[in-house]
C-alpha positions in Angstrom: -137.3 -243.7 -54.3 -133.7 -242.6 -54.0 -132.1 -243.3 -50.9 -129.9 -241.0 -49.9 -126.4 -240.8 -48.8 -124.0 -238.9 -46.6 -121.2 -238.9 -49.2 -121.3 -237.3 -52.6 -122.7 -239.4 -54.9 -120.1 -239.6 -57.9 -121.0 -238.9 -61.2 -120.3 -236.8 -64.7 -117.6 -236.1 -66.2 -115.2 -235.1 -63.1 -115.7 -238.5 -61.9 -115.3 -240.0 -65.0 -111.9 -238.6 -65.4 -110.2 -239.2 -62.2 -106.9 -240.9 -61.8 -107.4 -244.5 -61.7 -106.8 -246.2 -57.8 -107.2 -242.4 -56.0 -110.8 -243.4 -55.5 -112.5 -246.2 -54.5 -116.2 -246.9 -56.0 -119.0 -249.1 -54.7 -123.0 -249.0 -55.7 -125.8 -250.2 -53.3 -129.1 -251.2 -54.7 -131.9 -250.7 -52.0 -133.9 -254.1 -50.7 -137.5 -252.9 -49.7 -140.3 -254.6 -47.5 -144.1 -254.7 -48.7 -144.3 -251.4 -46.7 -141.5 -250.3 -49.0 -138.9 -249.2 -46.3 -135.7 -250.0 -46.9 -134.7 -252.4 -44.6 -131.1 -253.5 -46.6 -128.6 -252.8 -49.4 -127.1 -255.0 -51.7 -123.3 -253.7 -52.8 -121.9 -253.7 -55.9 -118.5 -253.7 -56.9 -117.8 -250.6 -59.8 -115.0 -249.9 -61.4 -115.6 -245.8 -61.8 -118.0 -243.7 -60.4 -119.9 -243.8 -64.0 -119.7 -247.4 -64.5 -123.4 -249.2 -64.0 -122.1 -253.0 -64.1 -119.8 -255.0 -62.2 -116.1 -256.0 -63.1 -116.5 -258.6 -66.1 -114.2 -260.8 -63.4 -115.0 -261.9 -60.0 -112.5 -262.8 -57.8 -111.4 -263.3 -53.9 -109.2 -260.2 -54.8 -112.0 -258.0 -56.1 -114.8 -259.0 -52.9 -111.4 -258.3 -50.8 -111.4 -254.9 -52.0 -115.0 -254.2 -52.1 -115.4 -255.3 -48.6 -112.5 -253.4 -47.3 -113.3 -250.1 -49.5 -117.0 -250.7 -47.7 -115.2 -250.7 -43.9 -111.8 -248.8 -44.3 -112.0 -246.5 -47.4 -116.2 -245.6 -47.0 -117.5 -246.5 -44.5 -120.2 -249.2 -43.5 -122.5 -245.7 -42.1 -122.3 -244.1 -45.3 -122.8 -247.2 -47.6 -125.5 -249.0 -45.3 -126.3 -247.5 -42.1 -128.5 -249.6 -39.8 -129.8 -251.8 -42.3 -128.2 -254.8 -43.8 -126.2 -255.3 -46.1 -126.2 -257.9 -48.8 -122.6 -259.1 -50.7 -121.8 -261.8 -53.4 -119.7 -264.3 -51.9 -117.8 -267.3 -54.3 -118.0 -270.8 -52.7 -114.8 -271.0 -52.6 -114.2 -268.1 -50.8 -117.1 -269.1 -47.7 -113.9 -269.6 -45.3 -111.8 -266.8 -47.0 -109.6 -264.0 -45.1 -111.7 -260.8 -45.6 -114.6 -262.0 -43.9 -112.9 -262.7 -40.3 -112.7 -258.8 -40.8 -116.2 -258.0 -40.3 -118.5 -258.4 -37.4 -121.2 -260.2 -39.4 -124.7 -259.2 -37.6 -125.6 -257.0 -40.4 -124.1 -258.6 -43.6 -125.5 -261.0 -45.8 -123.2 -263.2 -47.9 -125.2 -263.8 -51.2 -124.1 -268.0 -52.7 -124.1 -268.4 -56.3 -125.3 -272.0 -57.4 -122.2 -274.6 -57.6 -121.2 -274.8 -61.1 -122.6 -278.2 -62.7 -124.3 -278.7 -59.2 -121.3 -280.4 -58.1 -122.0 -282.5 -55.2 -118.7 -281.9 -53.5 -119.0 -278.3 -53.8 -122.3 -277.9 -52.4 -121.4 -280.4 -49.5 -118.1 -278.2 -48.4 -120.4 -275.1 -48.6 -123.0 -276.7 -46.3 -120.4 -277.2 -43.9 -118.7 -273.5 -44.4 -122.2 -272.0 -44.2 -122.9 -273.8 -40.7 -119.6 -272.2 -39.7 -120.8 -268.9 -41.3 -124.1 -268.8 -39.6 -122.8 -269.6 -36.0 -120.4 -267.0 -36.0 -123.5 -264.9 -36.8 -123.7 -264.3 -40.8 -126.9 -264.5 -42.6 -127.6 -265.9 -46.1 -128.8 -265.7 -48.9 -129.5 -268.0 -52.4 -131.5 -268.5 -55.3 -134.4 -270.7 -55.9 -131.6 -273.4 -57.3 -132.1 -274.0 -53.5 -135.3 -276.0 -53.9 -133.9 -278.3 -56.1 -132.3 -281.9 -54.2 -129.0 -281.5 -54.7 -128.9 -278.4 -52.3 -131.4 -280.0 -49.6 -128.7 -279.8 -47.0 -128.6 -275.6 -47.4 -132.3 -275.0 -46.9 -132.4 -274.9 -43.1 -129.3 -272.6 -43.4 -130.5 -270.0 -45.4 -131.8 -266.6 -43.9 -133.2 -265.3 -47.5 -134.4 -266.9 -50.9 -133.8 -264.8 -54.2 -136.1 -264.8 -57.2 -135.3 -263.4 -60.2 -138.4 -261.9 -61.6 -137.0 -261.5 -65.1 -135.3 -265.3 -65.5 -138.9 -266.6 -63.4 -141.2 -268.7 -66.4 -145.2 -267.0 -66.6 -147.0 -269.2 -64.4 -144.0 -270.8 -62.2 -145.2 -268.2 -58.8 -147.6 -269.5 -57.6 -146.1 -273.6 -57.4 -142.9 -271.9 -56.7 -144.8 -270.3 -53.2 -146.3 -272.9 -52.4 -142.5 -274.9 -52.1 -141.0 -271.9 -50.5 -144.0 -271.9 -47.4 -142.4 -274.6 -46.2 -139.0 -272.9 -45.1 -140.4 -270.3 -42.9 -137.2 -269.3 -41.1 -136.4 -267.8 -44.9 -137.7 -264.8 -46.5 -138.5 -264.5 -49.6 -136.8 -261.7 -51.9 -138.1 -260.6 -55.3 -134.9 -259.5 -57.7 -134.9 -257.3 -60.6 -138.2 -255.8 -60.3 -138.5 -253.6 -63.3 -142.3 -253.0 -63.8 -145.7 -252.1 -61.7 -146.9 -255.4 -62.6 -144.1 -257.3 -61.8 -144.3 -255.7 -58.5 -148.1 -256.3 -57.8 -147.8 -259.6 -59.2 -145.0 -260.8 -56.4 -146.8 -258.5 -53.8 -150.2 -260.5 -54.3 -148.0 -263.9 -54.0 -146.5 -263.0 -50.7 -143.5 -261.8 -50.8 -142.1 -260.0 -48.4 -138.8 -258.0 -49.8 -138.9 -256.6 -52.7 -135.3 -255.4 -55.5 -135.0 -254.1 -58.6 -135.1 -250.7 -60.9 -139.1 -250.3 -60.4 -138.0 -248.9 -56.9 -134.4 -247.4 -57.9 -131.4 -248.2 -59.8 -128.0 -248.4 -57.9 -126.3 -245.6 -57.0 -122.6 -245.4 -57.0 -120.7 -243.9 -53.6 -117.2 -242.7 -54.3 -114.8 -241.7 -51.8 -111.2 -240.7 -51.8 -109.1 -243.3 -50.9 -106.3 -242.3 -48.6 -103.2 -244.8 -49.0 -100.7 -245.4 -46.0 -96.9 -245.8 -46.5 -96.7 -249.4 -47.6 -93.5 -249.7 -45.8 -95.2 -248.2 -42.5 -97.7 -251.2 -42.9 -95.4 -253.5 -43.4 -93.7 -252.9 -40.4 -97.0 -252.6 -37.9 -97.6 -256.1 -39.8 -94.7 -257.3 -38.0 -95.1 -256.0 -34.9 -98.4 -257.3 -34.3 -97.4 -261.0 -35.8 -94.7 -260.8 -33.1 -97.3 -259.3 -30.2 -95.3 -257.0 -29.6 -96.2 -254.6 -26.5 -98.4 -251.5 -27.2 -96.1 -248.6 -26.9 -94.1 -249.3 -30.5 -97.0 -250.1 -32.3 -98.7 -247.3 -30.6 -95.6 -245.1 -32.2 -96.3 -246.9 -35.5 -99.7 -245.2 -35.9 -98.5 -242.1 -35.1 -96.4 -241.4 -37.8 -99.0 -242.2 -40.0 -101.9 -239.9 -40.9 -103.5 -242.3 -42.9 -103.2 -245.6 -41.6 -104.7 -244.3 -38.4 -108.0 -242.8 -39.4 -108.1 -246.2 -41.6 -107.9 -247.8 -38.2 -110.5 -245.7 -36.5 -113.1 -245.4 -39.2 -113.1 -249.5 -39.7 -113.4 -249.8 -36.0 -116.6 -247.0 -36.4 -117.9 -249.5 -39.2 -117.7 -252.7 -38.4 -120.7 -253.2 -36.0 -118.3 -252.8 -32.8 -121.7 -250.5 -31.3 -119.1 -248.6 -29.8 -120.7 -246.2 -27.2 -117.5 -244.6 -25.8 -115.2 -242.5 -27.6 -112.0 -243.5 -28.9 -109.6 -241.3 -26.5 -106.0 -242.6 -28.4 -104.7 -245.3 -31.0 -103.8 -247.1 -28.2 -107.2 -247.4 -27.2 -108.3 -248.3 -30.4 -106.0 -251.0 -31.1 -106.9 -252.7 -27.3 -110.6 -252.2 -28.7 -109.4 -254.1 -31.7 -107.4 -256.9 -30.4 -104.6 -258.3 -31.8 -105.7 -260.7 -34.0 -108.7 -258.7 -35.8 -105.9 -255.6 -36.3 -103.8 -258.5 -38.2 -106.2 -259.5 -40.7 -107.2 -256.1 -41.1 -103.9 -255.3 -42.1 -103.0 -257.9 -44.2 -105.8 -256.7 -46.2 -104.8 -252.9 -45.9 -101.5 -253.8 -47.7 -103.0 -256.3 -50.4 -105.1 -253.0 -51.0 -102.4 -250.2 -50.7 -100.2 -249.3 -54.0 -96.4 -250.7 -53.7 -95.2 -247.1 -54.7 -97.6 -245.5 -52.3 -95.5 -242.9 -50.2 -96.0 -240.7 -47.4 -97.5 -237.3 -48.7 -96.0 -233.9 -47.6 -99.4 -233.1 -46.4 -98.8 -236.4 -43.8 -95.5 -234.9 -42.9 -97.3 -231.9 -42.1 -99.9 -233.2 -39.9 -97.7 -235.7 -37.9 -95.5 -232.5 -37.2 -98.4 -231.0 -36.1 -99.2 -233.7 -34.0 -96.1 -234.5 -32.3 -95.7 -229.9 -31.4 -98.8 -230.5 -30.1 -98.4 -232.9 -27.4 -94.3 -231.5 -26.6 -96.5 -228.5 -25.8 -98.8 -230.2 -23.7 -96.5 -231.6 -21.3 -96.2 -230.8 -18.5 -99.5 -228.7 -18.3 -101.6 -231.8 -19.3 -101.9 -235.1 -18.3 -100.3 -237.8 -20.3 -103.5 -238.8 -21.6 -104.2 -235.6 -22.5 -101.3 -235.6 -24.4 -102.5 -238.5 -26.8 -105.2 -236.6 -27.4 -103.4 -233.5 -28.4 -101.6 -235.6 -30.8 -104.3 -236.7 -32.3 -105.9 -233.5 -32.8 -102.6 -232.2 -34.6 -102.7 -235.2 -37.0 -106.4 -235.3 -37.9 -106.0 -231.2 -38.4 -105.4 -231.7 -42.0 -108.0 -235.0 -42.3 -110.2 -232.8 -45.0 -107.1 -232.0 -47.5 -106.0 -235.5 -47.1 -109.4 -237.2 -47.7 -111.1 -234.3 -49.8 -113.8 -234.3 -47.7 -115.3 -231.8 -46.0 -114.3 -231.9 -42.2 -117.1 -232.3 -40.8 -117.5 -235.6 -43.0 -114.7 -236.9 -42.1 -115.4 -236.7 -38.0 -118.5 -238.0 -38.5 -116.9 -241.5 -39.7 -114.7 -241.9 -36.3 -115.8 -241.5 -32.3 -113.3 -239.1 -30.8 -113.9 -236.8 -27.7 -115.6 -233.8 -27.3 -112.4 -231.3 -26.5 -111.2 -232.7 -29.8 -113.7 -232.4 -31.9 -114.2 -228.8 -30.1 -110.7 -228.2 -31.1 -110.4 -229.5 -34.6 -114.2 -227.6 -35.6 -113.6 -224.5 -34.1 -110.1 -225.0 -32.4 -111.6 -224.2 -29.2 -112.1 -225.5 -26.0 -108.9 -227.9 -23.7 -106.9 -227.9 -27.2 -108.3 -225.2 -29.5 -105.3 -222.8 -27.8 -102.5 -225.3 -28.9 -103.9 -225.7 -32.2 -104.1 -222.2 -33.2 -100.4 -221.8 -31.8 -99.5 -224.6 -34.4 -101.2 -223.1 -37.2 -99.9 -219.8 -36.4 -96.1 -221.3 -36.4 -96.8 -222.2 -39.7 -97.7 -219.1 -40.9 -95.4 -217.0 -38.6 -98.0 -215.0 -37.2 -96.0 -214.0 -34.3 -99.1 -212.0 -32.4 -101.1 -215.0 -32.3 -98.3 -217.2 -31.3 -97.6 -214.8 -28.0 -101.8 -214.4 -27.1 -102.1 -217.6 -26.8 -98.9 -218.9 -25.6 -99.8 -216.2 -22.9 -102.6 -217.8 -22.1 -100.9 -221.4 -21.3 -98.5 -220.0 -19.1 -96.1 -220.8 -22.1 -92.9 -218.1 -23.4 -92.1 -217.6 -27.2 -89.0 -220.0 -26.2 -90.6 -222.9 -25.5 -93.0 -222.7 -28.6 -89.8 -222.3 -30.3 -88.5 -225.9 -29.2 -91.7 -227.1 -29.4 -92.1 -226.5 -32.9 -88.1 -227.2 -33.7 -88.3 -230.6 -32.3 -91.4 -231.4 -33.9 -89.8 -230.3 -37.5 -86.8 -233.0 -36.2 -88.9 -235.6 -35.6 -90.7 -235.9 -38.3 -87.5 -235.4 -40.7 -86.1 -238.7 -38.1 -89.4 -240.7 -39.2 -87.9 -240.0 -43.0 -91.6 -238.4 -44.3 
């Protein structure tokens, strides 16, 4: 029972060898119900695409990352879809930065039991987990749960966890027979490894169901594209200072990066979104102010100091900003954004190493510019292919199409020299 998966599932020697922090690598374990449909995935943090156990160290930093890589760098469709998805949480953390960046309805924070059982510890969790479960988290725990010192987390708990390997022969059935009484909580049975075990827990009761009987974790890779730290740095400010849309607007657009980022988080993190995204300026009204801040804050403790903008950025932003100077005046303003957008998300495949039509399938844009970006048809497909063909001098193209805009050899000229200008201005 493999589940599958819309990214490449990383692995041999390839993988193995890649350059460390150009990737970024999480494995989901599915969670089955006695029908055995998936119904959930727990993450797991890896350090390489070959790696089969977690980082020997658990920090706020490393869930920071694995929760980010899972919105921003992934993608909650291609790690978990419509199911849930379950994620280790420290008790410490329960109030932590990195999970105001989530919309919660489908994850599940996993609590480890207080170290020694410390009383104060498990009393400020209670409190963080009413928080937690109010804003509209669910969670999970072990069957330390059942023991008195954790009576005040019982009624808060969404799941119980057993471990069928650590579980003593003969401890299921009294065990059942405790957990009856919490009925709001089912009952999950971990590490799973045999038929037996599996009938055993079935014949119990249980209703959900882990482990390598049904399938071991596999490890999703993706290329992880890195924004100039410097340009997040700066949107950081802007939206501390609520500043008005049109510079932060301006922000994103010289970025390639840092704006699919934007769009494929807002695609993952359970916004439902219906509508299409039409510009970043849409996106970050979607967003808000105060969700974009965390989100970046967490973008820069993520992005490498010495990360730079790539030539193939340079490129794309060029392509962008010729794409809506040709545009005006012929479209509307809005249209416009859009053709902007379609110049900078031309190149989204070299920069992500994904096929394109990967890649589009992470973000909600229109129609005409998917149309144009596919098969550079269609409201925006003309401009396009005069872009590409000023890149590759191919004056014959450049005059068919500019013929059929209404546009002269001249203007694409400007068009294209100003665009070269303003991204050599931006300093990419």
């Amino acid at each position: 029972m493999q589940p599958s998966t819309s990214l490449e599932i990383a692995s041999g020697p390839d993988a193995a060898d890649e350059t460390p922090g150009q990737y970024a690598h999480i494995a989901r374990q599915p969670i089955l119900d006695r029908k055995q449909q998936i119904m959930g995935y727990e993450l797991l943090a890896r350090d390489s695409a070959t790696s089969t156990q977690a980082p020997a160290v658990h920090t706020r930093s490393s869930d920071t990352a694995l929760l980010f890589h899972a919105l921003s760098s992934i993608s909650a469709q291609n790690l978990f879809g419509d199911k849930l998805a379950f994620i280790n949480v420290r008790l410490e953390d329960l109030g932590a930065e990195h999970l105001e960046i989530v919309f919660p309805e489908r994850i599940v924070l996993e609590l480890p039991r207080a170290a020694r059982d410390d009383p104060g510890a498990i009393a400020e969790a209670a409190a963080a987990m009413q928080g937690l479960r109010d804003k509209g988290f669910r969670l999970a725990a072990g069957v330390h749960v059942l023991t008195a010192p954790y009576a005040a987390w019982l009624p808060l708990l969404n799941f119980v966890q057993i471990d069928a390997q650590a579980l003593p022969p003969g401890v299921l059935p009294m065990l059942m027979r405790r957990l009856q009484a919490l009925p709001s909580a089912q009952v999950i049975a971990e590490k799973v490894e045999t038929q037996e075990q599996f009938q055993e827990y079935f014949d119990a009761g249980l209703q959900l169901f882990q482990g390598y009987y049904f399938a071991r974790p596999q490890t999703v890779s993706a290329k992880v594209a890195n924004p100039a730290y410097a340009t997040v740095l700066q949107l950081i400010d802007l939206v501390n200072k609520q500043a008005e849309m049109p510079p932060i607007e301006e922000v994103l657009k010289h970025d390639p990066t840092l704006s699919f980022k934007l769009l494929r988080y807002i695609n993952s993190s359970g916004f439902g979104l219906m509508t299409e995204i039409t510009s970043f300026r849409h996106a970050v009204v979607i967003l808000g102010y105060k969700k974009l801040l965390r989100w970046l804050v967490l973008l820069l403790a993520t992005t490498p100091g010495s990360s730079a903008a790539s030539s193939q950025a340079r490129v794309a932003i060029t392509r962008g900003r010729m794409m809506e100077l040709l545009t005006h005046g012929l479209l509307s303003a809005e249209d416009g954004d859009n053709a902007f957008v379609v110049g900078v998300f031309s190149l989204l495949d070299v920069m992500l190493g994904v096929p394109l039509d990967k890649a589009l399938q992470e973000i909600s844009l229109s129609e005409q510019v998917v149309l144009a970006l596919r098969e550079r048809q269609g409201t925006f497909g003309p401009y396009l292919r005069i872009v590409l063909a000023c890149e590759r001098q191919d004056w014959d193209e450049i005059d068919r199409d500019a013929a059929l805009l209404g546009l002269n050899e001249r203007a694409v000229a400007i068009a294209h020299l100003e665009a070269l200008a303003w991204a050599e201005n931006l300093g990419i």
